[in-house]
PAKEKE-132094 format. One record per atom (N, C-alpha, C): x, y, z; residue in one letter; atom name; residue number from 0. Coordinates in steps of 0.2 Angstrom, whole numbers, plus 5000, padded with zeros to 4 digits. Atoms other than C-alpha are relative to their C-alpha. Layout:
BEGIN
+------+------+------+---+----+-----+
!   xx !   yy !   zz ! r !  a !   k !
+------+------+------+---+----+-----+
!    X !    Y !    Z ! A ! CA ! NUM !
...
+------+------+------+---+----+-----+
REM end
This chain:
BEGIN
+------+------+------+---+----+-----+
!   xx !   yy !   zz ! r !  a !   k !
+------+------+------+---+----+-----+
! 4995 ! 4997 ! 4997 ! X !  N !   0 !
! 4806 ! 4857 ! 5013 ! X ! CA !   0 !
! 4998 ! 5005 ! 5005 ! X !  C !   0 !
! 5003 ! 4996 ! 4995 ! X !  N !   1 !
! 4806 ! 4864 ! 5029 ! X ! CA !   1 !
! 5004 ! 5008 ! 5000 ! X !  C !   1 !
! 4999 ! 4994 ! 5000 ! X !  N !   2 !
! 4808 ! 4884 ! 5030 ! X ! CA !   2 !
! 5006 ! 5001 ! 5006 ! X !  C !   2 !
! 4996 ! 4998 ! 4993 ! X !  N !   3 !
! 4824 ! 4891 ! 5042 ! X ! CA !   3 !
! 4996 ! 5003 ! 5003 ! X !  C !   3 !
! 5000 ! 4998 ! 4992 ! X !  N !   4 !
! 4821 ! 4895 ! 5059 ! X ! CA !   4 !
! 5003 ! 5005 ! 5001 ! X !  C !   4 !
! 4997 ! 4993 ! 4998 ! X !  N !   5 !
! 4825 ! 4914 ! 5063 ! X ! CA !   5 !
! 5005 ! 4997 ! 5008 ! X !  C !   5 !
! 5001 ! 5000 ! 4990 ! X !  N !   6 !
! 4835 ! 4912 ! 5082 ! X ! CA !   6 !
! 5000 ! 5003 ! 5001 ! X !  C !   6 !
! 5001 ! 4994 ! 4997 ! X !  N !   7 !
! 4831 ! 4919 ! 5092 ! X ! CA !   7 !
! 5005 ! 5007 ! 5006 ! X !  C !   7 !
! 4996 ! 4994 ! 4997 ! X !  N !   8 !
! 4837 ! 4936 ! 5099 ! X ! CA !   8 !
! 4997 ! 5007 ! 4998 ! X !  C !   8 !
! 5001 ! 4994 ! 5000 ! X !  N !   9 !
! 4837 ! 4954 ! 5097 ! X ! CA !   9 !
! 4996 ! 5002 ! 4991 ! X !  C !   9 !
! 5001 ! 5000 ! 5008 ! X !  N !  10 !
! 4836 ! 4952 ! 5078 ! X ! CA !  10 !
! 4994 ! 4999 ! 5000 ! X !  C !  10 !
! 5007 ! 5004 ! 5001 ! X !  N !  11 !
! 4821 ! 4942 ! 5078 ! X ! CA !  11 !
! 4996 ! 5004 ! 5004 ! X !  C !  11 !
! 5003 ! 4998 ! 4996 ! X !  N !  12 !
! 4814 ! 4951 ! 5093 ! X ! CA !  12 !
! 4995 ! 5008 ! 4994 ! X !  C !  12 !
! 5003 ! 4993 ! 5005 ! X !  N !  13 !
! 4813 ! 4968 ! 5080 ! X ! CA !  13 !
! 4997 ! 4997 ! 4995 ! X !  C !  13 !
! 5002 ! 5002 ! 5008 ! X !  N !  14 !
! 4810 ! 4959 ! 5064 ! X ! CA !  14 !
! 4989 ! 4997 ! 5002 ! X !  C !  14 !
! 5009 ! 5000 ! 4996 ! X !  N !  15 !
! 4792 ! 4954 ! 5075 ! X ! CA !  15 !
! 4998 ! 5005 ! 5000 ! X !  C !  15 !
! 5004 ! 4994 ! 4998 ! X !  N !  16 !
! 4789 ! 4969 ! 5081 ! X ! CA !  16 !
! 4997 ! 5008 ! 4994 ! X !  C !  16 !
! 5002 ! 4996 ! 5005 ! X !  N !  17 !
! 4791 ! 4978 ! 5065 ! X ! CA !  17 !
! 4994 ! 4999 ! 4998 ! X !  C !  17 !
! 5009 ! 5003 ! 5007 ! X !  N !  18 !
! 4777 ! 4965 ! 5054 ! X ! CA !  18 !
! 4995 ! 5003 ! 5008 ! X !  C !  18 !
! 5003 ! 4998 ! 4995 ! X !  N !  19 !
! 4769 ! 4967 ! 5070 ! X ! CA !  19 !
! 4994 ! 5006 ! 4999 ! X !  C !  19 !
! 5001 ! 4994 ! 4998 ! X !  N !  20 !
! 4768 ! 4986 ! 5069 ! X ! CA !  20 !
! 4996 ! 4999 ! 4992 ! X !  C !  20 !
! 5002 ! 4998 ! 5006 ! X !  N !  21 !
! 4766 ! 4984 ! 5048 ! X ! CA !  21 !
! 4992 ! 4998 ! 4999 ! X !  C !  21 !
! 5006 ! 5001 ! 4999 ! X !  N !  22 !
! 4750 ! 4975 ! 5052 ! X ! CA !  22 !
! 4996 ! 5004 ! 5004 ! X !  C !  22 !
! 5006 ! 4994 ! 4997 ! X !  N !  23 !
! 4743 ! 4989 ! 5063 ! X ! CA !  23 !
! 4999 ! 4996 ! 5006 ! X !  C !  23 !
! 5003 ! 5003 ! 4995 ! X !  N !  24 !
! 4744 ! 4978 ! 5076 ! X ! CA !  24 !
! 5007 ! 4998 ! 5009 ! X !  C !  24 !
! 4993 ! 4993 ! 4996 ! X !  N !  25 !
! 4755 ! 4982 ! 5095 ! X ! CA !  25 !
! 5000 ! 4990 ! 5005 ! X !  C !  25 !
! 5000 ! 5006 ! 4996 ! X !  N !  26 !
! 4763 ! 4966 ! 5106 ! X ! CA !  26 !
! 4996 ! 4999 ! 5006 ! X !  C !  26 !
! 5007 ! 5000 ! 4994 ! X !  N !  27 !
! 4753 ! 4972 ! 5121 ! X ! CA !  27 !
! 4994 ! 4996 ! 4998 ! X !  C !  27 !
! 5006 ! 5004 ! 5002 ! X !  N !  28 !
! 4737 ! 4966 ! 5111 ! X ! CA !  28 !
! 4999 ! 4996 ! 4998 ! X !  C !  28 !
! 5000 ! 5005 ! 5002 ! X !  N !  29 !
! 4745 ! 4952 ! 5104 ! X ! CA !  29 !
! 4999 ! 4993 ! 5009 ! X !  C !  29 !
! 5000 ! 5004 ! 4994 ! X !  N !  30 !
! 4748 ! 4945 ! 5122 ! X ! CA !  30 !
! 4994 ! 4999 ! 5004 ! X !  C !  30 !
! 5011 ! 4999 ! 4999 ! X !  N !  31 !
! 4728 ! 4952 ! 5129 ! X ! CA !  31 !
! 4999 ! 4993 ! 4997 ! X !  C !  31 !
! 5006 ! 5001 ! 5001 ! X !  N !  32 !
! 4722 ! 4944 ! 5117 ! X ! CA !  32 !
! 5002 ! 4989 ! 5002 ! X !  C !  32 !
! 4996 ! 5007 ! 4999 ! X !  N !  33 !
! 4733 ! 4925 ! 5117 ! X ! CA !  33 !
! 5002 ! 4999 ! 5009 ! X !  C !  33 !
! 5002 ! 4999 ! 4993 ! X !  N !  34 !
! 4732 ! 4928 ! 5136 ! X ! CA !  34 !
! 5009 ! 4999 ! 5003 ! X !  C !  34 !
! 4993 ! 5001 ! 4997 ! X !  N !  35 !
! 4752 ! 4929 ! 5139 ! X ! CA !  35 !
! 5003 ! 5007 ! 5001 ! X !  C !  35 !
! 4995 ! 4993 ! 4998 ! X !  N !  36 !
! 4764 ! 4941 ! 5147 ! X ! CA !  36 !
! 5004 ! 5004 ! 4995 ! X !  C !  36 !
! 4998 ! 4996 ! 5003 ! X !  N !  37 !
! 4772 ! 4954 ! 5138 ! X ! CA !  37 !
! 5008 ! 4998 ! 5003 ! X !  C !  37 !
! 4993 ! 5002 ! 4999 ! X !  N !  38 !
! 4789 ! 4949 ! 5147 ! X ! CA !  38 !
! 5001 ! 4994 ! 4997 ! X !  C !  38 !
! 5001 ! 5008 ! 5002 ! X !  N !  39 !
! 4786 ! 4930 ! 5143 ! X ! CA !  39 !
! 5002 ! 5001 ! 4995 ! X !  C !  39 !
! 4997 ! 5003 ! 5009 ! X !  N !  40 !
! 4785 ! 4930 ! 5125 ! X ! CA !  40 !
! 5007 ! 5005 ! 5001 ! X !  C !  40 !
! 4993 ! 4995 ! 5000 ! X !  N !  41 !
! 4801 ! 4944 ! 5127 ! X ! CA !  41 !
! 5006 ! 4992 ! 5000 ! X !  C !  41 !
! 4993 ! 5006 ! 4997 ! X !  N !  42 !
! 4811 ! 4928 ! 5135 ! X ! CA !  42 !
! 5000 ! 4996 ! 4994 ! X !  C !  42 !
! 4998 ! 5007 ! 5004 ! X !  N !  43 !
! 4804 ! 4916 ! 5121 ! X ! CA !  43 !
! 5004 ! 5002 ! 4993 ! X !  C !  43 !
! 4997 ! 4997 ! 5003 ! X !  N !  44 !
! 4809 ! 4930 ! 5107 ! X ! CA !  44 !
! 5006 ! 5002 ! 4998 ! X !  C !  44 !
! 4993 ! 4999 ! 4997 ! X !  N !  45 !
! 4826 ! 4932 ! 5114 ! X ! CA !  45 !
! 5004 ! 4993 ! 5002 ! X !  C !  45 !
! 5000 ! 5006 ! 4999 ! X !  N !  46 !
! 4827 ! 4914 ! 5117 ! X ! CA !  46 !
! 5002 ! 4997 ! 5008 ! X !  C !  46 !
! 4996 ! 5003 ! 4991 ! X !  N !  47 !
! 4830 ! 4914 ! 5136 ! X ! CA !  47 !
! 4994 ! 4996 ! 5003 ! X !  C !  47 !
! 5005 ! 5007 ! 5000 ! X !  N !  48 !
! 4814 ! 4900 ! 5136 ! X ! CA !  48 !
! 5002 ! 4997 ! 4992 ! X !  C !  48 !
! 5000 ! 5004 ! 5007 ! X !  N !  49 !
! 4816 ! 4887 ! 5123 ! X ! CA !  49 !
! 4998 ! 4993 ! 5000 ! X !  C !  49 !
! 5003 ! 5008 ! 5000 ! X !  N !  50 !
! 4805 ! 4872 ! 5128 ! X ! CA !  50 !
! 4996 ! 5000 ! 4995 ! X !  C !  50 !
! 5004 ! 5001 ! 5003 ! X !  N !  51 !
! 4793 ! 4867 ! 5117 ! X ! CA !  51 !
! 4994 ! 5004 ! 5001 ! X !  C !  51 !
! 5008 ! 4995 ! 4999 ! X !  N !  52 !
! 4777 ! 4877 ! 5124 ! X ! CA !  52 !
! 5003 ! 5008 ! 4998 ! X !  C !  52 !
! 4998 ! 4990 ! 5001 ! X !  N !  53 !
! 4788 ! 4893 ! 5120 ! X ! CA !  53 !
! 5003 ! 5000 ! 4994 ! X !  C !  53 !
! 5002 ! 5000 ! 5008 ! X !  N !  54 !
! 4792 ! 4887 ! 5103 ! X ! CA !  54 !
! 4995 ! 4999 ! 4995 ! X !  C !  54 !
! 5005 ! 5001 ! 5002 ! X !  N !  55 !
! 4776 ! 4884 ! 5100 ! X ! CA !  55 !
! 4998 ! 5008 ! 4999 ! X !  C !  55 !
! 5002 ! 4992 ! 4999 ! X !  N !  56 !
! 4770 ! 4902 ! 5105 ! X ! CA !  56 !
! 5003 ! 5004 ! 4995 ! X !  C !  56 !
! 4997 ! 4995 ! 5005 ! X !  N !  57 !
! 4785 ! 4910 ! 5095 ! X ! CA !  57 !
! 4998 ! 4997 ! 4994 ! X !  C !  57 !
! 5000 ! 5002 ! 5007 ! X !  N !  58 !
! 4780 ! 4902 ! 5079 ! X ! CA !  58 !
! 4993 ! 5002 ! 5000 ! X !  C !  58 !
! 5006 ! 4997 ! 5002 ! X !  N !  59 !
! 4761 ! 4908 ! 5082 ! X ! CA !  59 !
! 5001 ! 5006 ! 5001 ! X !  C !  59 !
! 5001 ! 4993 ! 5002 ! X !  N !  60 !
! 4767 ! 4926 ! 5085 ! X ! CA !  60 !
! 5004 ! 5001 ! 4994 ! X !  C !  60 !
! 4995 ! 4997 ! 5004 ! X !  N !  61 !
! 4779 ! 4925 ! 5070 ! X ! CA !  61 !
! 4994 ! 4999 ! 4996 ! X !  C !  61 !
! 5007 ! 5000 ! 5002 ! X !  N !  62 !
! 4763 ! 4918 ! 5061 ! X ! CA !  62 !
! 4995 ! 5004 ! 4999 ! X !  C !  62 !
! 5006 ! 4995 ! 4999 ! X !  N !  63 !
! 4752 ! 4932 ! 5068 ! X ! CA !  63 !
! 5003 ! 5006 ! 4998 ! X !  C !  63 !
! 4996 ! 4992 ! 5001 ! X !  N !  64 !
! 4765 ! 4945 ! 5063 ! X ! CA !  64 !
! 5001 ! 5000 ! 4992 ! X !  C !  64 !
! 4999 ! 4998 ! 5006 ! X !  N !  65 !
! 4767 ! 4939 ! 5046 ! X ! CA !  65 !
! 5006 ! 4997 ! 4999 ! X !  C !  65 !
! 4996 ! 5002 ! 5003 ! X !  N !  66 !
! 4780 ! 4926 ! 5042 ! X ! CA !  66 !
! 5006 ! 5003 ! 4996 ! X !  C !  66 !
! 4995 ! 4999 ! 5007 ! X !  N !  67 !
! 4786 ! 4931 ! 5026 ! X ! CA !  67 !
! 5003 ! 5007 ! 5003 ! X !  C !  67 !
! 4998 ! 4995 ! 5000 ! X !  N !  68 !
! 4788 ! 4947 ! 5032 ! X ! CA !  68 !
! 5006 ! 5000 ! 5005 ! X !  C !  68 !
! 4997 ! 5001 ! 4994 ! X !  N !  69 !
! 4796 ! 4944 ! 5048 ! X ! CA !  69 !
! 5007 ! 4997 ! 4997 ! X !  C !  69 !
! 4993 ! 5002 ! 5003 ! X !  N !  70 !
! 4809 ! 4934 ! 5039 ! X ! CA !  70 !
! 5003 ! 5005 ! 4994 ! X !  C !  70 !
! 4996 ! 4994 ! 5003 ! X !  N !  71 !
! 4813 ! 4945 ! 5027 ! X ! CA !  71 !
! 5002 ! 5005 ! 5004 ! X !  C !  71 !
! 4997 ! 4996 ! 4999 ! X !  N !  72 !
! 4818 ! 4958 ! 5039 ! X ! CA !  72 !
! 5004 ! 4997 ! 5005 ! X !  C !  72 !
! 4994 ! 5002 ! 4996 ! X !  N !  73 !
! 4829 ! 4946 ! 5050 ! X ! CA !  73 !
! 5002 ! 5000 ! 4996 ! X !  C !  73 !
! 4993 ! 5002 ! 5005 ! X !  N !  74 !
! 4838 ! 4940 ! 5033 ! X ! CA !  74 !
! 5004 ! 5008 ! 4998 ! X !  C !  74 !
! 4997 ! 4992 ! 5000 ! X !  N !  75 !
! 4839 ! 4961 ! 5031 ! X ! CA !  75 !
! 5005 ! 5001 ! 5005 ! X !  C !  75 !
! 4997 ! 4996 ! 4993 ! X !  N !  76 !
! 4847 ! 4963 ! 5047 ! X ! CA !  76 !
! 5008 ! 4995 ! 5000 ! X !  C !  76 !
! 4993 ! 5003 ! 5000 ! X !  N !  77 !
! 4859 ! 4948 ! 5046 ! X ! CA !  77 !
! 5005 ! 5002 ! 4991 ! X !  C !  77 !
! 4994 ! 4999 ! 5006 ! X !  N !  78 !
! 4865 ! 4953 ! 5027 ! X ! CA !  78 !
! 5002 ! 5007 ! 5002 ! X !  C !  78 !
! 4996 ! 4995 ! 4997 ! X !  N !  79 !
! 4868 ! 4970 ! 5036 ! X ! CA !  79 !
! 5004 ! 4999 ! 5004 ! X !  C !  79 !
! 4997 ! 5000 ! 4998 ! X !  N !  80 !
! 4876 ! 4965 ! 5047 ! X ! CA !  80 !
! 5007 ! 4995 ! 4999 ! X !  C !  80 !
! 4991 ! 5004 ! 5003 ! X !  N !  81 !
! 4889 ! 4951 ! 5036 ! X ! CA !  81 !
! 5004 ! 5005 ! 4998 ! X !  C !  81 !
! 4995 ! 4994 ! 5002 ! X !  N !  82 !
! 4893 ! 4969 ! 5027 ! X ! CA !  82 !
! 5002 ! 5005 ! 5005 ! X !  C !  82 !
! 4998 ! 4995 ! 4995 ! X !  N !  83 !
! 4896 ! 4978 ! 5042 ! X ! CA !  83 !
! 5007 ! 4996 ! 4999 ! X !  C !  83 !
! 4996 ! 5004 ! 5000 ! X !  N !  84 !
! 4909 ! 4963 ! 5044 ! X ! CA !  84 !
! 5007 ! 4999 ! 4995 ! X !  C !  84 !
! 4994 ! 4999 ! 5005 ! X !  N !  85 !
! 4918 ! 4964 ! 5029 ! X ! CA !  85 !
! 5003 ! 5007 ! 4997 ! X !  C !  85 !
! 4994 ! 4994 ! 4999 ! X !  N !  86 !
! 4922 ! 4982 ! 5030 ! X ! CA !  86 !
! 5004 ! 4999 ! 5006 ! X !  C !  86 !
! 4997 ! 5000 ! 4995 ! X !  N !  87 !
! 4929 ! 4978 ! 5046 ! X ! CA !  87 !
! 5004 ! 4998 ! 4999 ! X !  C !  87 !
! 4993 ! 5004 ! 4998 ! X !  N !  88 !
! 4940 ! 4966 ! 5042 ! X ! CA !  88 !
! 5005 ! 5001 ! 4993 ! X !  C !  88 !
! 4996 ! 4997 ! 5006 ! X !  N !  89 !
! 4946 ! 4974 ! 5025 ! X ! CA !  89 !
! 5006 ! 5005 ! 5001 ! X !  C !  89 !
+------+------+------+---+----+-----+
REM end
């Protein structure tokens, strides 16, 4: 079974940068070291690149940040934000 795909955006953008951070490690130096822009990966994070070469990279920095974790705090961020929705519309 293949695992869901976070999309990309602001959600996913944070939920990287958190494992990121939990691993002690900052996107500056993930980009150094993978030799890519710090705006770039931003675009492919966010989704405003979506070819191939730039889902490939986002899946090696979701990877280098920590999967399990990364997805855990998007599913955090979107079951906060389904309850934001149902107070709203109550």
């Amino acid at each position: 079974m293949k695992l869901p795909q976070p999309s990309p955006g602001k959600w996913l953008h944070e939920a990287i940068m958190g494992a990121l951070k939990g691993r002690g490690l900052s996107l500056a130096t993930w980009c150094d070291d993978n030799e890519i822009g710090r705006q770039t990966i931003r675009s492919y994070t966010c989704g405003v690149n979506a070819g191939p070469r730039s889902e490939e990279l986002l899946n090696k920095l979701i990877d280098d940040a920590g999967r399990e974790t990364v997805l855990s705090m998007y599913q955090h961020r979107l079951l906060q934000q389904a309850e934001e929705f149902k107070r709203w519309a109550a």
